[in-house]
Structure formats: C-alpha cells, structure tokens
N, C-alpha and C positions, 0 to 999 in steps of 0.2 A: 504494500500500500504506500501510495507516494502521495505529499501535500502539491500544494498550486504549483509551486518553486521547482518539483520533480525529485525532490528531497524524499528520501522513504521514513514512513514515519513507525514508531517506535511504540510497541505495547499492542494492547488484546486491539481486534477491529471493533470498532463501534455497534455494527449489526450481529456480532458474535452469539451464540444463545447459549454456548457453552462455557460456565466459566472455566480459570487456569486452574488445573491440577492443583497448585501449591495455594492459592487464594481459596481453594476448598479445604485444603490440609490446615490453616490457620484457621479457618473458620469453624472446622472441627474440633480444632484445641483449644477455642474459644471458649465455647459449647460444652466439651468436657471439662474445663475448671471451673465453669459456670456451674454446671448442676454437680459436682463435688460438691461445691461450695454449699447448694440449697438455693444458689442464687436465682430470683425470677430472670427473665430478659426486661420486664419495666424496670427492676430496681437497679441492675446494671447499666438499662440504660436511662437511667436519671443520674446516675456517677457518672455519666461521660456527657450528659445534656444531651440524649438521644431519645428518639421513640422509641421503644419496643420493636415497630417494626423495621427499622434499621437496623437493630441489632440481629436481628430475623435472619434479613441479607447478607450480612456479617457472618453470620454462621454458615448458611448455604454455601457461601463465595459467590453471591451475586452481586455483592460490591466491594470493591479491594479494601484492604485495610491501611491508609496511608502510614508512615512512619510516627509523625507525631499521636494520630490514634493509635496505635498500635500500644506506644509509651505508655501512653491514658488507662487504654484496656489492660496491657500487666501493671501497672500501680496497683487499680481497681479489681483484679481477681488476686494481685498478690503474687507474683510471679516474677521470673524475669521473663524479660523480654525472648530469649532463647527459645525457652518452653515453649513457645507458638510455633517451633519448627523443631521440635523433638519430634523423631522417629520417622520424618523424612526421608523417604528414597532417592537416590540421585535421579530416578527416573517417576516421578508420580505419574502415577496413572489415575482417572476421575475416578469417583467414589460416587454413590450413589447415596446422596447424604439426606433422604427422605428415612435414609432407613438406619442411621445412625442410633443408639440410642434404642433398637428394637432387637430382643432378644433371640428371634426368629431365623435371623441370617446367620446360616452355617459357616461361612466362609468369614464373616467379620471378627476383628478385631477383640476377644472376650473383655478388654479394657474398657471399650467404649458401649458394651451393652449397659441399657438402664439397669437392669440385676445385678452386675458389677457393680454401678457407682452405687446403686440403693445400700446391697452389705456392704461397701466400704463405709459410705457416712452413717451407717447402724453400727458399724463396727468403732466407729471413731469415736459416738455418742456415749459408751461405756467407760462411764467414771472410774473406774476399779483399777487400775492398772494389773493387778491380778485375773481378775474375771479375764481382763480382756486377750491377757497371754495365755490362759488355760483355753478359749477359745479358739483361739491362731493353734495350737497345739492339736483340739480336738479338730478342728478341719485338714489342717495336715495329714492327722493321723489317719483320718474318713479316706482322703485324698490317697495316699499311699495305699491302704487295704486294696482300692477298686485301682489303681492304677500301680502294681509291683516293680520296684526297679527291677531292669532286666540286668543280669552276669554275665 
C-alpha cells in the first residue's frame, strides 16, 4: 500500500477485518490479568478513562494498544509492561478469541480457560497459608495418581 507521494505506507491496511496476530496476543493478556484480578472491563476501564466497550476491543485486538496505553493498562492491572507479550511465539498465529476464557476448547491454552482463573482466584482467597499448601499438595497428589510419571 502506497500514500499520494508513492511512499509505501507502514502498518495493518485500513479495510483489514483481521486483526494482527500479536494485537490479539496482548489483548488476551489483557483479558487474562483482568479476570485474575476479578476485575470488570467498566472498572478497568474507568482506571484508564475508557468505556467498557473499548476495552472490549482491546481485548479482541480490534484496536491496537498504543505505547503510552499500554503503560496505563500495566500500572492499572499491576504488571509490567513485558507480561502483555509473555508466551509469544516468534511466529503468532490468530487465535480465535470469542473462545478465550471457554472451557470447551480442547486444543486451548489450560491457563487461559475460565476454570483455570476461577480455582486460581479461589485458591488465592484462602487465608490459611496452611489450608492452602495442604490443598496445592492434595491436587498434586489427585494429579499424579491419574497421570503416573513414566520410567
């Protein structure tokens, strides 16, 4: 794609319906420190002076994340700035991010299923620091019975 000038111009085309690979990869790590956290999308996006539904698109990657947002949005979940591109492939492939978050898809991600983050923030919510090792302990233990290391 070239401007008036015959210049080629730089970034997604304007008519695009797909977003970037990696603009969905942030959007997903958005998304997932988001609901760790318990956080809505309004109250997220009232920390950053957004609507809700901006932050919507934000998470899809149907609108990029610019640099100084970007800063905003890890302040406001608490993160660094990195974390929005942990576990990046040098090659992203699109993701089909309607289904992020749904326990259903055999081939996803087990981090990013809603029943992942639900036991993790149940698991975080137990005051006990004992309860909560004997827990981690008896899951382990369930874990190992039905899956045996192999010799």
């Amino acid at each position: 794609m070239t401007d008036r000038q015959g210049r080629r111009r730089v970034g997604r085309p304007p008519t695009s319906a797909n977003p970037n690979p990696i603009d969905i990869h942030v959007g997903q790590r958005v998304r997932l420190r988001r609901t760790l956290m318990g956080m809505s999308q309004e109250k997220l996006g009232d920390a950053l002076g957004l609507t809700f539904q901006q932050v919507q698109k934000y998470e899809r990657g149907a609108n990029r994340i610019g640099a100084s947002r970007l800063f905003d949005l890890a302040k406001a979940l608490q993160v660094p700035v990195g974390f929005f591109f942990d576990d990046l492939s040098s090659d992203p492939t699109p993701v089909d991010v309607d289904k992020v978050g749904d326990t259903k898809g055999s081939n996803e991600d087990p981090m990013q299923q809603r029943e992942t983050i639900e036991l993790v923030r149940a698991y975080y919510r137990i005051a006990n620091p004992t309860a909560r090792r004997r827990l981690y302990e008896l899951a382990r233990s369930i874990a190992d019975e039905m899956d045996p290391p192999s010799s």
